[in-house]
C-alpha positions as CSV (number, residue, x, y, z in Angstrom):
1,X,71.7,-5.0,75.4
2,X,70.9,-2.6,77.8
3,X,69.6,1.1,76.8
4,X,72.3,2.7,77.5
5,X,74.7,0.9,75.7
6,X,72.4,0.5,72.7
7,X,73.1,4.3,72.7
8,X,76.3,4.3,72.8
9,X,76.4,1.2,70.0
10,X,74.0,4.0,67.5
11,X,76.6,6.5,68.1
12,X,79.5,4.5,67.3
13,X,77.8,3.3,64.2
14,X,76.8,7.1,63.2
15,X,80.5,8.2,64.0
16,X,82.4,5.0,62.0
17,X,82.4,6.7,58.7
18,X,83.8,9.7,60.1
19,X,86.4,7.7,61.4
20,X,87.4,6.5,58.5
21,X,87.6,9.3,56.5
22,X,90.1,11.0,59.5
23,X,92.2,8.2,59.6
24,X,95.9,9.2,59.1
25,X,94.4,13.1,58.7
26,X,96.1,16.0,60.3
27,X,94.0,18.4,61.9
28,X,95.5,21.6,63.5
29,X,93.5,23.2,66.6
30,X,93.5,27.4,67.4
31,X,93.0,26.9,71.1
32,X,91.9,29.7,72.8
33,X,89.1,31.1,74.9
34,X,86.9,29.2,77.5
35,X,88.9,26.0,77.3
36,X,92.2,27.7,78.2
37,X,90.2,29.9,81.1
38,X,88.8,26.6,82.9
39,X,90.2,23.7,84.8
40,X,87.1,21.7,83.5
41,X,87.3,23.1,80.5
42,X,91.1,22.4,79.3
43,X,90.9,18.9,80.8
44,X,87.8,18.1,78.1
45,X,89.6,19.8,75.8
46,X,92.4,17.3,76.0
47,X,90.8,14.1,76.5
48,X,89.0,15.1,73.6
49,X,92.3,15.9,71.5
50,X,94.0,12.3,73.1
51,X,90.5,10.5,71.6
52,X,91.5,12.0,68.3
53,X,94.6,10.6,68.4
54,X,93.7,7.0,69.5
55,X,91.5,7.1,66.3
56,X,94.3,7.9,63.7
57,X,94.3,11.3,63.6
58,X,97.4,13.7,64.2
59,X,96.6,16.8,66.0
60,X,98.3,19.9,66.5
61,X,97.6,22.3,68.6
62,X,98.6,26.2,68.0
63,X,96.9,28.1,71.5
64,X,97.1,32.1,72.1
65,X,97.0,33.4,75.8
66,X,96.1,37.2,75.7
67,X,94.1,37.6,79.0
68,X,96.9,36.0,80.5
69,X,99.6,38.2,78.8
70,X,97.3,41.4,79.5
71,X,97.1,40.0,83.8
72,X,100.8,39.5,83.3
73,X,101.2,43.1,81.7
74,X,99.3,44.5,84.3
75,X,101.1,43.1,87.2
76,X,104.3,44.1,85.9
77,X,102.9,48.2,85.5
78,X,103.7,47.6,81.3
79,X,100.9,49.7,79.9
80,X,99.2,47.4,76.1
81,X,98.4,49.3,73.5
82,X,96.7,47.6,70.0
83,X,96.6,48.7,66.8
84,X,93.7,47.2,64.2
85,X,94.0,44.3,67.3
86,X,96.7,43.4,67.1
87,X,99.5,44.0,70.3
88,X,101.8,47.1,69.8
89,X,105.2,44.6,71.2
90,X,108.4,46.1,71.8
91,X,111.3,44.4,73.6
92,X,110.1,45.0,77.1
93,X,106.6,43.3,76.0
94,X,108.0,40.5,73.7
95,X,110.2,39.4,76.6
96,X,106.7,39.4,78.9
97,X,104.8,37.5,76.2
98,X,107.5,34.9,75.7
99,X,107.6,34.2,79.1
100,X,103.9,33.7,79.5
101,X,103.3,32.0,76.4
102,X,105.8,29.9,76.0
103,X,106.2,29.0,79.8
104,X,103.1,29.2,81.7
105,X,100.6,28.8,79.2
106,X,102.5,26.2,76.7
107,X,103.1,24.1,79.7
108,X,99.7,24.0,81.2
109,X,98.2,22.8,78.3
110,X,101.2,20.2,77.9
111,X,100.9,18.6,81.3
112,X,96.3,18.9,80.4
113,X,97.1,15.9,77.2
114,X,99.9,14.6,79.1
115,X,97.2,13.7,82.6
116,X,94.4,12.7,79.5
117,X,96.7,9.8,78.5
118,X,98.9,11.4,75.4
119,X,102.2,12.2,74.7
120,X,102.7,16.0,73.9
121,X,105.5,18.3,73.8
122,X,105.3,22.1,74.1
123,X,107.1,24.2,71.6
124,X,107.4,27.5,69.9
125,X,108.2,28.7,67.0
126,X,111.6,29.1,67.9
127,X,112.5,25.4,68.0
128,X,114.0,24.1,65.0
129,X,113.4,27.4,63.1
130,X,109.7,26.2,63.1
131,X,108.3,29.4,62.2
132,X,110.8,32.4,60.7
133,X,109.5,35.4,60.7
134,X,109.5,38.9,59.4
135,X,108.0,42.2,61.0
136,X,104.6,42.5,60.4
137,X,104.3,46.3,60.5
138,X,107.3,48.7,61.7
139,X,104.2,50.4,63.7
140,X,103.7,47.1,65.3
141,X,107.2,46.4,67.1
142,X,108.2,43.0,67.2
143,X,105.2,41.5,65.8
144,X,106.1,38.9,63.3
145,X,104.3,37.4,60.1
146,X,105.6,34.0,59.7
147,X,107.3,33.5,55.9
148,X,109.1,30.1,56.1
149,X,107.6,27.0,58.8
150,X,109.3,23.9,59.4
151,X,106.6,21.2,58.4
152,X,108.9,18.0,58.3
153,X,109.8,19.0,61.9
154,X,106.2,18.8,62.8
155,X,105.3,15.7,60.7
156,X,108.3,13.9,62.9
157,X,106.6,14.3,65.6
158,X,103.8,13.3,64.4
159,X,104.7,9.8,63.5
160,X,106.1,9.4,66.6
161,X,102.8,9.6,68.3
162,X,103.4,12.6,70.1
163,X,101.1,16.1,69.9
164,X,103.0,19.2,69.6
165,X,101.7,22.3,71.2
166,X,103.0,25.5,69.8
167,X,103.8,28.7,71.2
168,X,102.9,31.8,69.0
169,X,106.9,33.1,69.0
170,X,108.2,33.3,66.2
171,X,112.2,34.0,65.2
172,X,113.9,36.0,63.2
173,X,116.8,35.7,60.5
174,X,118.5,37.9,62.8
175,X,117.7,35.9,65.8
176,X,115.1,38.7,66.6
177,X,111.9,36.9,68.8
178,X,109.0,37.9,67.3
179,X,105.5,38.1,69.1
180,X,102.9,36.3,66.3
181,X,98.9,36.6,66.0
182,X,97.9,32.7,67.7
183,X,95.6,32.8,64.5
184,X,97.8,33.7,62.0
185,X,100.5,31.0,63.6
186,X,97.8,28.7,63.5
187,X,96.9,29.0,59.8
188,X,100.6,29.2,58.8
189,X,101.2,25.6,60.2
190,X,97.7,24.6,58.7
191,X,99.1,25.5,55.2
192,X,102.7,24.6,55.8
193,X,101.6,20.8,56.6
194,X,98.5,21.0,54.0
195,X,96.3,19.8,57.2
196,X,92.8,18.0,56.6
197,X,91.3,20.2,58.9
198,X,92.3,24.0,60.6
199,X,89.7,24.3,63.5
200,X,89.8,27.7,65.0
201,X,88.0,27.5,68.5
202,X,86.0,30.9,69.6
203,X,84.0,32.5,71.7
204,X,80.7,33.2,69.1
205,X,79.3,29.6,67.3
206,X,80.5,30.6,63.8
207,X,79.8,33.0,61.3
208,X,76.9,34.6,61.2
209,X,75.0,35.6,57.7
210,X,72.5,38.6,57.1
211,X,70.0,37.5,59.1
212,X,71.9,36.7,62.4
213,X,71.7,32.8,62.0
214,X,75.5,30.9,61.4
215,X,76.5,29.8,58.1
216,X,77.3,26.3,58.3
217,X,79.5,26.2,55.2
218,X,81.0,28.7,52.8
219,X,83.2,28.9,50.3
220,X,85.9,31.7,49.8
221,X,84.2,33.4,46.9
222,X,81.4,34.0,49.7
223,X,83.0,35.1,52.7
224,X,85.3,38.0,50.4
225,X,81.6,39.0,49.6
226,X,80.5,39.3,52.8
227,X,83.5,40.8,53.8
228,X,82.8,43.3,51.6
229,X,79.0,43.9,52.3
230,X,79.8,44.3,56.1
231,X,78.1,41.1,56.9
232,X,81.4,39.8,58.4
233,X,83.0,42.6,60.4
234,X,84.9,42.7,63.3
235,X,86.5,40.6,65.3
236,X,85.5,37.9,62.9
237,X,87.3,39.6,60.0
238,X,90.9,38.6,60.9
239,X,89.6,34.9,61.5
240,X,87.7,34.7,58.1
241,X,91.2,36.0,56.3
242,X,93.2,33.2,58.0
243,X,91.2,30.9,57.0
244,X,91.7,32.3,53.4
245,X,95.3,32.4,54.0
246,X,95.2,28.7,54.7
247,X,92.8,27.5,52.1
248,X,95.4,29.2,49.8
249,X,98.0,27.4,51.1
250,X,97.1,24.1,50.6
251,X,94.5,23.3,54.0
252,X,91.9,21.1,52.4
253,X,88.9,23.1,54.9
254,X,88.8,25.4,57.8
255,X,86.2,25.7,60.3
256,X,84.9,28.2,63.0
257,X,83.6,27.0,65.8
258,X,82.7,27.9,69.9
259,X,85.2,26.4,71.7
260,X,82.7,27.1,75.0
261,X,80.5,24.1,73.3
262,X,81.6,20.9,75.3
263,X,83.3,18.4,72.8
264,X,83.0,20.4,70.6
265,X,86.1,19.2,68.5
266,X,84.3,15.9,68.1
267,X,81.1,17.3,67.2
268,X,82.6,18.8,64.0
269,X,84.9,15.8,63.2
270,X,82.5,13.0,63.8
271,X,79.6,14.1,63.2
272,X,76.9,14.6,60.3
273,X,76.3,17.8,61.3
274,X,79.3,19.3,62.6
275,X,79.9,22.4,64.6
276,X,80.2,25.8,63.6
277,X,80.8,27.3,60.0
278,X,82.9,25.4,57.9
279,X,85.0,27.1,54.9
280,X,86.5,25.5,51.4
281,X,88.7,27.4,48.7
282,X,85.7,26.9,46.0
């Protein structure tokens, strides 16, 4: 055996159990970031999603797309405005954002797992009333807060071997398009299909305790605590909550992690010691 393969043949072996335990697992991806920013970066991305798959797990992917909404914006002379971070969306913008998301970005990523060898199908919330919303906040415009997701709709696809890859838009009882946080979309089809795994892909490796250094696992008790404390602040705030959110629902674990690390999705899945900060109910 030569030394290279005797490498590969120790990281097989290390990897197996994980394998094992993922097998039949659902595990919904937050894309955003470097990955959707970079050629290079979106084609890893989805080779590593396709591996996943040919390993028995189902993945989902739930991806945002704000710089490309904010270039989109900009082009068009529609001045963004943000309130506690999230987009101030009225019809003008909605229209903007459903265009982008669910056009240019959706179908990138699409035609990314489609050229790594899998089958996927862009979506948004729209389709088959996959996520019903309500308004978030009257100050907010159409920004929606999903109350009722279409699971079974998802699960179908699943067990036909394809990957859906959702949108952030959300509809209305009244037929209303909503604009939806691609966190909070993400967590809300986490809990809805009681997922293995949420993986929400950043920016910063994970979250960070006192001291600077990431936490590699917390529980909820803990990250309420250091919510409280100002330890988690920020930006990280709304991430920490939908993990909570999604925990409550019925995800088994959530985890945080730096999307800009390559394979960084398989790091966390199959390996001992994972990838970021990873978050339980208890």
């Amino acid at each position: 055996m030569t030394r290279d393969n005797a490498a590969i043949a120790r990281t097989l072996n290390e990897a197996l159990p994980y394998l094992r335990r993922y097998d039949d697992a659902t595990v919904v991806i937050k894309l955003g970031g470097h990955a959707m920013g970079s050629d290079e970066g979106m084609a890893s991305f989805a080779r590593d999603v396709v591996l996943m798959q040919t390993v028995g797990i189902n993945p989902v992917i739930v991806h945002g797309g704000g710089p490309m909404i904010n270039g989109m914006l900009a082009r068009l002379g529609v001045e963004s405005r943000f309130v506690n971070g999230k987009r101030v969306t009225d019809a003008e913008t909605v229209s903007v954002v459903e265009m982008v998301l669910s056009g240019q970005v959706n179908k990138r990523i699409v035609q990314a797992l489609n050229a790594a060898g899998g089958r996927a199908v862009g979506l948004s919330g729209k389709d088959a009333d996959l996520m019903v919303c309500e308004p978030d906040d009257p100050e907010l415009g159409f920004v929606g807060r999903p109350v009722r997701m279409n699971a079974d709709f998802l699960q179908d696809l699943g067990r036909a071997e394809m990957i859906p890859v959702i949108a952030p838009i959300g509809t209305g009882e009244k037929g209303e398009t909503f604009n939806v946080n691609g966190d909070t979309a993400a967590g809300a089809v986490a809990g809805a299909m009681k997922a293995d795994r949420l993986l929400l892909l950043t920016d910063v490796a994970g979250v960070k305790g006192a001291d600077g250094e990431v936490v590699t696992e917390l529980t909820a008790p803990q990250v309420r605590q250091m919510t409280v404390d100002g330890t988690i602040a920020g930006g990280m705030i709304p991430k920490t909550q939908t993990a909570l959110d999604a925990l409550e629902d019925g995800t088994r674990a959530v985890v945080i992690l730096d999307g800009r690390v390559p394979n960084a999705v398989l790091l966390e899945l199959f390996t001992s010691h994972g990838a970021g900060s990873l978050i339980r109910l208890g």
